[in-house]
C-alpha positions in Angstrom: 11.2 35.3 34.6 9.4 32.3 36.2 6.1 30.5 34.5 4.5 31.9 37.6 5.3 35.7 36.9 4.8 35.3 33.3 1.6 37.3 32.0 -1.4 35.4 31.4 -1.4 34.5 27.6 -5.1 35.9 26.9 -4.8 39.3 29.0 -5.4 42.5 27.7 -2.7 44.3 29.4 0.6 45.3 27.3 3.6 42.9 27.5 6.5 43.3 29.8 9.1 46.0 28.9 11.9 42.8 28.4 9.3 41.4 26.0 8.7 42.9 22.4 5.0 43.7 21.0 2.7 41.3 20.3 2.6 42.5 16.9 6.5 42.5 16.8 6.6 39.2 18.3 4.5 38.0 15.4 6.5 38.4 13.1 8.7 35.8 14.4 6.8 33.2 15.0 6.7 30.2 12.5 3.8 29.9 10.3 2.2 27.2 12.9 1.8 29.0 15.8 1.0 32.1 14.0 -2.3 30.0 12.7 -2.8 27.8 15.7 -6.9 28.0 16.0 -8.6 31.0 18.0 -11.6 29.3 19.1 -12.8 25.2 19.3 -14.7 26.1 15.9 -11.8 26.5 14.5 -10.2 23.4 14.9 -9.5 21.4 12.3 -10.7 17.4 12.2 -11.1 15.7 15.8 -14.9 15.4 14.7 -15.2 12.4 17.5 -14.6 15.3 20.1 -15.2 18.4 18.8 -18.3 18.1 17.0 -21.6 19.8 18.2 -23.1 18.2 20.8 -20.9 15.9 22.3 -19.1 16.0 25.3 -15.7 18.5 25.5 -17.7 21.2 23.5 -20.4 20.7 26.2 -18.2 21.1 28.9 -16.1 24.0 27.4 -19.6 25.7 27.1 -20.8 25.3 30.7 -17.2 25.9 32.0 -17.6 22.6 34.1 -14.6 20.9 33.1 -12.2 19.7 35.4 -8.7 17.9 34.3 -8.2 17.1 30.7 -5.8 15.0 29.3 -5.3 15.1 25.4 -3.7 11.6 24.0 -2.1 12.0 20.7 0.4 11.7 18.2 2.4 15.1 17.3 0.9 17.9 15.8 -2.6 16.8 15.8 -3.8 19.9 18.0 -3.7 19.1 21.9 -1.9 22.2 22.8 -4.5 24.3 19.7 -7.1 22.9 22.0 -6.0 23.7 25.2 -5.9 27.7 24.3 -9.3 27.7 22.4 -10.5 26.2 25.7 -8.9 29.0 27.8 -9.9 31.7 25.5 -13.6 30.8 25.4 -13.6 30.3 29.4 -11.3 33.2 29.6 -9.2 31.5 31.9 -5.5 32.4 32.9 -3.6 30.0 31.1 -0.2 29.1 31.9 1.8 26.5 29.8 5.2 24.9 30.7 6.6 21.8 29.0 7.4 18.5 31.2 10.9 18.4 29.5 12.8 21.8 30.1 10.4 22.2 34.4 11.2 21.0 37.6 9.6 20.8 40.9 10.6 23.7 42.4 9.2 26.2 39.2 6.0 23.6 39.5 5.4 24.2 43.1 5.7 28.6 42.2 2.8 28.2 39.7 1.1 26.2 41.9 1.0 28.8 44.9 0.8 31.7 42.5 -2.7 29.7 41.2 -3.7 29.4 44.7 -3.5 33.2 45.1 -5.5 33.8 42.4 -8.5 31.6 42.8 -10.3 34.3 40.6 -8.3 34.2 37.5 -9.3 30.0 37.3 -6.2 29.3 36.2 -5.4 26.5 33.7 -2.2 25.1 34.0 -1.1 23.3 30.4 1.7 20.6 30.8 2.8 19.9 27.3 4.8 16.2 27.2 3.4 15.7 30.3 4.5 11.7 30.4 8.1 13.4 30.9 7.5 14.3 34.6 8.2 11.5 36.8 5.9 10.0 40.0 6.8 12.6 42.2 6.6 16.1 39.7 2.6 14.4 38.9 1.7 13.5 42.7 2.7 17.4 43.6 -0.2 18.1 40.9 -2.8 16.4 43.1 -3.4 18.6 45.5 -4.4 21.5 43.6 -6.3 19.3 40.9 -8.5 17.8 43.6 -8.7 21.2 45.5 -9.5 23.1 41.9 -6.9 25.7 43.0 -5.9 24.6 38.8 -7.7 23.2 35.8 -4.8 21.0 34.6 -4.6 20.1 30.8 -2.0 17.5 30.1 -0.6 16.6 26.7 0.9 13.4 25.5 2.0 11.2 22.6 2.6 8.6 24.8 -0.1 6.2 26.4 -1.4 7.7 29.2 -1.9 4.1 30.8 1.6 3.9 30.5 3.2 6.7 31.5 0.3 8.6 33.9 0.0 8.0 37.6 -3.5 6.1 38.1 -4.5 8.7 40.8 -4.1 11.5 38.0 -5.6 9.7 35.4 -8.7 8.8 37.6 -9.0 12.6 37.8 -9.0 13.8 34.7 -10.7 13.5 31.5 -9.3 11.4 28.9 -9.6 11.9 25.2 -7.6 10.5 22.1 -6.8 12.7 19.7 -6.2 11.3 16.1 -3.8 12.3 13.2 -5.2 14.7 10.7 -7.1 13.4 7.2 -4.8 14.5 4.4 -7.9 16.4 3.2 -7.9 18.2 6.5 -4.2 19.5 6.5 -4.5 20.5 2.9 -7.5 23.0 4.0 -5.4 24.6 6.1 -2.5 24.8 4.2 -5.0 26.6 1.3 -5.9 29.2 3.6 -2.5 29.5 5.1 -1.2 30.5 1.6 -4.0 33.1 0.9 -4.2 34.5 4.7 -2.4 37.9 4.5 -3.0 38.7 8.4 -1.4 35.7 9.8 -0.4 33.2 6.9 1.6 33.6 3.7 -1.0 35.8 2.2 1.5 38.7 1.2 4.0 36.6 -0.4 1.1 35.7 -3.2 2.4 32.3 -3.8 0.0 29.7 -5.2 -0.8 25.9 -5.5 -2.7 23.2 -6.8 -4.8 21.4 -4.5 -2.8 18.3 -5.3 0.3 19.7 -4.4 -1.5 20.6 -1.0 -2.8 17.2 -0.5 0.6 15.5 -1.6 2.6 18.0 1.2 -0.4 16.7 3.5 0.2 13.3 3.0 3.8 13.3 3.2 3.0 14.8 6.6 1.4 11.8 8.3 -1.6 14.6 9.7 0.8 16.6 11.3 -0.5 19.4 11.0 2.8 21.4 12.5 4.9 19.5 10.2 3.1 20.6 7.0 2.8 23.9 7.9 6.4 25.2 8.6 7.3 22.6 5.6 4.7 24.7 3.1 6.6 28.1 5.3 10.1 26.8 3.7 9.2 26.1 0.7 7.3 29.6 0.0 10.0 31.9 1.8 12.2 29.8 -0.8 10.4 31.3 -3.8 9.7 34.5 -5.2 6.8 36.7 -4.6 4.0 35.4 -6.6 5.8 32.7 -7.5 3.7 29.1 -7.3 4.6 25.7 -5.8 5.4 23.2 -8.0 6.1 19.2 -7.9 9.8 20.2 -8.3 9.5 21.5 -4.6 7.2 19.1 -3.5 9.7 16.3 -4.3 12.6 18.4 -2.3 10.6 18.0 0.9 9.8 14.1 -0.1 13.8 13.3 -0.4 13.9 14.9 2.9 11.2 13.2 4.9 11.3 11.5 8.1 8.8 9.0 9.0 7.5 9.1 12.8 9.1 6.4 14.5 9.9 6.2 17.9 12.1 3.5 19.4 10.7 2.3 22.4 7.9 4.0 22.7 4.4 4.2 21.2 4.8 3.7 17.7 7.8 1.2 18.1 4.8 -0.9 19.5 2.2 -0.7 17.3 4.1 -0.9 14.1 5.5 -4.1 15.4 2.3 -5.6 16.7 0.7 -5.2 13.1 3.6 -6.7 11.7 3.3 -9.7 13.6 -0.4 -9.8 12.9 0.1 -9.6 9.5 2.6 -12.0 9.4 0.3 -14.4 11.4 -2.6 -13.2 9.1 -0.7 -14.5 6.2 -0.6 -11.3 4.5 2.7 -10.9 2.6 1.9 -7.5 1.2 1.2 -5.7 4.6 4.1 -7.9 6.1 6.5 -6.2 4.1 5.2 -2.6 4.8 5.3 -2.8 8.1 8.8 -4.1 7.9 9.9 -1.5 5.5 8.3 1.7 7.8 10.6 -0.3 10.8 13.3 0.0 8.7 12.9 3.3 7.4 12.3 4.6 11.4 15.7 3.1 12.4 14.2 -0.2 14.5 17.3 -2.5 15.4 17.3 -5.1 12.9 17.9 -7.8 15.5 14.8 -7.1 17.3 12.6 -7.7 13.8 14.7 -11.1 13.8 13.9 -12.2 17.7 10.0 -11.4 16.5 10.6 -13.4 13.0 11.8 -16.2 15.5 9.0 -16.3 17.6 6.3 -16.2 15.2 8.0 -19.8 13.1 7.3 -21.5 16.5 4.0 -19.5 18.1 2.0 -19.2 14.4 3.6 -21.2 11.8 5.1 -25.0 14.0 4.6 -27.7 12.5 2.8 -26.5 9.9 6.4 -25.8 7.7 9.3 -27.8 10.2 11.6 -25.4 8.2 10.5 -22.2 9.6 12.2 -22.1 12.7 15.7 -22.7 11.3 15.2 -20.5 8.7 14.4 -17.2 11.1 17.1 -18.5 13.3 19.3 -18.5 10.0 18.2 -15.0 9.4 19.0 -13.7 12.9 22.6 -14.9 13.0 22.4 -13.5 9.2 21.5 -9.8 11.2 24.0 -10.0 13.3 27.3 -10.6 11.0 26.4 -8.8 7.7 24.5 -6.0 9.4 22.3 -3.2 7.6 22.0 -2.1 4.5 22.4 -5.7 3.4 20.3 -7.7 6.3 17.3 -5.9 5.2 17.3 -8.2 2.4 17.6 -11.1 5.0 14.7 -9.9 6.9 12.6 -9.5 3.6 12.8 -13.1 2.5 12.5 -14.3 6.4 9.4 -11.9 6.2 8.1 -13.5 3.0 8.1 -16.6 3.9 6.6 -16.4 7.6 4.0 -14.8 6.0 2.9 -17.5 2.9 4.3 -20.5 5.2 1.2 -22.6 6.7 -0.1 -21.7 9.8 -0.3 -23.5 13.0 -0.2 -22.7 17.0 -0.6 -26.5 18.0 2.6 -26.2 19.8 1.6 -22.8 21.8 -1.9 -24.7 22.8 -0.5 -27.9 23.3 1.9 -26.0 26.0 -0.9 -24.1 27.6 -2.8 -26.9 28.0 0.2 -28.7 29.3 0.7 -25.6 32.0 -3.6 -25.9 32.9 -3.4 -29.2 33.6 -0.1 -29.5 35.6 -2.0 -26.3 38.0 -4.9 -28.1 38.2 -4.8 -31.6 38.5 -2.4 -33.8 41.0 1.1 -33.6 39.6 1.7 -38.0 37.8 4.2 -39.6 39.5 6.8 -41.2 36.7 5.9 -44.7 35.6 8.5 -47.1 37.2 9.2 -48.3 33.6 10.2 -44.9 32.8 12.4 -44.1 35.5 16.4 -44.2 35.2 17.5 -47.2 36.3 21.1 -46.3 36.7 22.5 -47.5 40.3 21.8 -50.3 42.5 19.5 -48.7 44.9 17.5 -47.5 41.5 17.3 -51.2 40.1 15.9 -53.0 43.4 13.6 -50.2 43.9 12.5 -51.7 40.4 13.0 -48.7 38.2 12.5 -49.2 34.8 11.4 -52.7 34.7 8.3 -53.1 32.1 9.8 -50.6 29.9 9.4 -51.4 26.0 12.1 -50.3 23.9 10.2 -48.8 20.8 12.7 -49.9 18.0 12.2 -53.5 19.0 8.6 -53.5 17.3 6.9 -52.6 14.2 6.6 -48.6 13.1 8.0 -48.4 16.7 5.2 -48.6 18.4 5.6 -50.5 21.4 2.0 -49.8 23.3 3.5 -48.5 25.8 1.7 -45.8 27.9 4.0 -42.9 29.3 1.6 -41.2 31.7 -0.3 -43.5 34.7 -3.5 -41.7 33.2 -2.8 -39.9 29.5 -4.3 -36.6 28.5 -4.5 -35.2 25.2 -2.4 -32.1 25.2 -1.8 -31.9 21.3 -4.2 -31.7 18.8 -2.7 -31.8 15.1 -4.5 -29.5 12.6 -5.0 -30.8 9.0 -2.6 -28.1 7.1 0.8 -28.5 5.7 3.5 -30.7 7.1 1.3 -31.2 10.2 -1.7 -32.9 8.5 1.2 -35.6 7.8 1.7 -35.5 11.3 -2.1 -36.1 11.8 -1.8 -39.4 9.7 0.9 -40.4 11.2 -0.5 -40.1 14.7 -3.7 -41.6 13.6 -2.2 -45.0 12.3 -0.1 -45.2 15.5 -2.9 -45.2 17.3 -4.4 -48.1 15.6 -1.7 -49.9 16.4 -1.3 -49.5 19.9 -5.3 -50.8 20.5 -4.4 -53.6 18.2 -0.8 -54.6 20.3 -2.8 -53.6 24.1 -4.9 -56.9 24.3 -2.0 -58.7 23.6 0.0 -57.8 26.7 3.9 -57.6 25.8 
């Protein structure tokens, strides 16, 4: 059967003769889907959307919505929200994911919606960053026409990963993870819900072993629920939860981590930041939860590198061959033991002094070579290797700096000198500071004397 023929998911009418009863079909369903919300009211958390007044809810009301797009990390509640929308507009909903379609079952729904202007049919593309250009351009057509309300789901940025002339089209709105408190909530009522929960298996539990399942979760809200189904079917009837159980599910716990996408990004951008912020502590979780999610160790290394010349220079001299140290260390002992490598890299990125003279000194540089006349090189400086080099005079003039005191010879190396580099006064660099003060000095004291 094709998405097109399928029967609308809110219609009155019995279920196809290859299809069992709803009631039937119930039964198999994991606990999640079986209480997925029945109305927006009903949806738990995404108070920045959902909460009277405000703009989805509004729209919803009036049925005057066009396109939606819900951005979000898993089980959060796009797709919950996509069928409380369609029940409350009683709209035909029809719901493919972006993985498992193709353009040909696409372009079917399509024409079936176009038939049916009546029925206002929503189409619902779950992982919709997995069609490519050409499976979201044959969406526009139909979007701009109305012939379909498209809702689109995603984990992934839609700025990323949706074409602009979709986006532009549609309604945009980030969804967040679930509060521990929230998921607990429903996790309570799960238990004690004898229509659609767990209600007739009578199992019990603390509200801290709730909230601890809940956090464990990350405010997936999916996640925690089939994780509470195992670990009631695993118990007797009338039987309770316990920390024993609650710890089985903790030795078994994934964190969400992504390579590559989303979350690879973010978790390494606060890692940096923290580094640069010279936060050890927050350093170090980031790096662990990198870790933990499987992130190539070498790529932690590269950005170790990076930051002991961007953040850290001359501020600590020995940062940068201590990070390159601890890449080549990632490459030949290899995990579990280079996590320890990382660590102390980590560490000491993160206490080391901090100084970006070196990335502003090279901007500047870059600035002023785009906007001012490119300096021709001094004749003193020039190589003065071969004959035609020496009679065009290259290098005459030139002071060689060993020949005077502190070597500093008062020689000028641009025809007019800029000030690219400006030391700061921490760590090894306020040395540097002193030192380039003094020389200073002594070049106005050695210039009025000629050579």
């Amino acid at each position: 059967m094709s998405a097109a023929d399928q029967p609308d998911l809110f219609a009155d009418d019995a279920p196809p003769a290859d299809q069992p009863a709803p009631a039937a079909r119930a039964t198999h369903q994991p606990l999640a889907a079986r209480m997925r919300p029945r109305s927006l009211a009903e949806v738990v958390g995404q108070e920045h959307i959902l909460k009277p007044g405000s703009l989805l809810p509004r729209l919803v009301a009036q049925n005057r919505f066009g396109s939606l797009l819900f951005y979000g990390p898993p089980g959060c509640g796009k797709t919950s929200i996509a069928e409380a929308i369609a029940r409350e507009t009683k709209s035909r909903f029809v719901r493919i994911n972006a993985v498992m379609s193709n353009v040909a079952e696409l372009r079917e729904i399509l024409a079936a919606a176009r038939r049916r202007p009546e029925a206002a049919t929503i189409l619902f593309i779950d992982e919709l960053h997995r069609f490519n250009k050409s499976q979201q351009d044959l969406l526009l057509p139909d979007v701009e026409e109305g012939s379909v309300r498209l809702i689109g789901a995603t984990t992934h940025n839609p700025g990323f990963y949706v074409n602009p002339p979709l986006l532009s089209r549609s309604h945009l709105f980030r969804l967040e993870p679930l509060a521990p408190a929230a998921v607990a909530g429903v996790l309570k009522h799960a238990l004690s819900d004898v229509e659609r929960g767990l209600g007739a298996r009578r199992v019990t539990a603390d509200d801290k072993i709730l909230t601890d399942l809940a956090v464990l979760c990350d405010g997936d809200l999916r996640r925690a629920l089939n994780a509470l189904e195992v670990l009631v079917l695993g118990l007797d009837e009338g039987a309770q939860v316990t920390s024993a159980e609650r710890e089985v599910f903790a030795r078994e716990r994934r964190l969400r981590y992504d390579a590559d996408e989303d979350e690879h990004y973010d978790t390494i951008s606060a890692f940096i930041k923290s580094c640069r912020g010279s936060d050890p502590d927050a350093a170090m979780y980031w790096l662990a939860k990198m870790l933990a999610g499987g992130e190539d160790p070498r790529f932690i290394a590269r950005r170790l590198v990076i930051l002991a010349s961007e953040d850290v220079g001359l501020a600590d001299p020995q940062a940068l061959p201590l990070t390159v140290a601890a890449h080549h260390a990632c490459d030949f002992i290899g995990l579990p033991e280079a996590e320890l490598t990382l660590a102390h890299a980590t560490l000491y990125i993160a206490t080391a002094p901090k100084s970006n003279t070196a990335t502003l000194a090279l901007g500047e540089a870059h600035r002023v070579l785009n906007e001012q006349p490119v300096q021709p090189v001094p004749l003193p400086l020039r190589d003065k290797s071969g004959q035609a080099s020496k009679q065009a005079g290259h290098g005459k003039g030139y002071r060689y700096s060993h020949d005077y005191p502190e070597n500093i010879s008062g020689q000028d190396y641009l025809e007019k000198p800029v000030t690219l580099y400006t030391p700061k006064p921490v760590g090894w660099e306020a040395k540097i500071a002193d030192r380039l003060a003094r020389w200073r000095e002594l070049k106005a004291k050695i210039r009025p004397a000629g050579t």
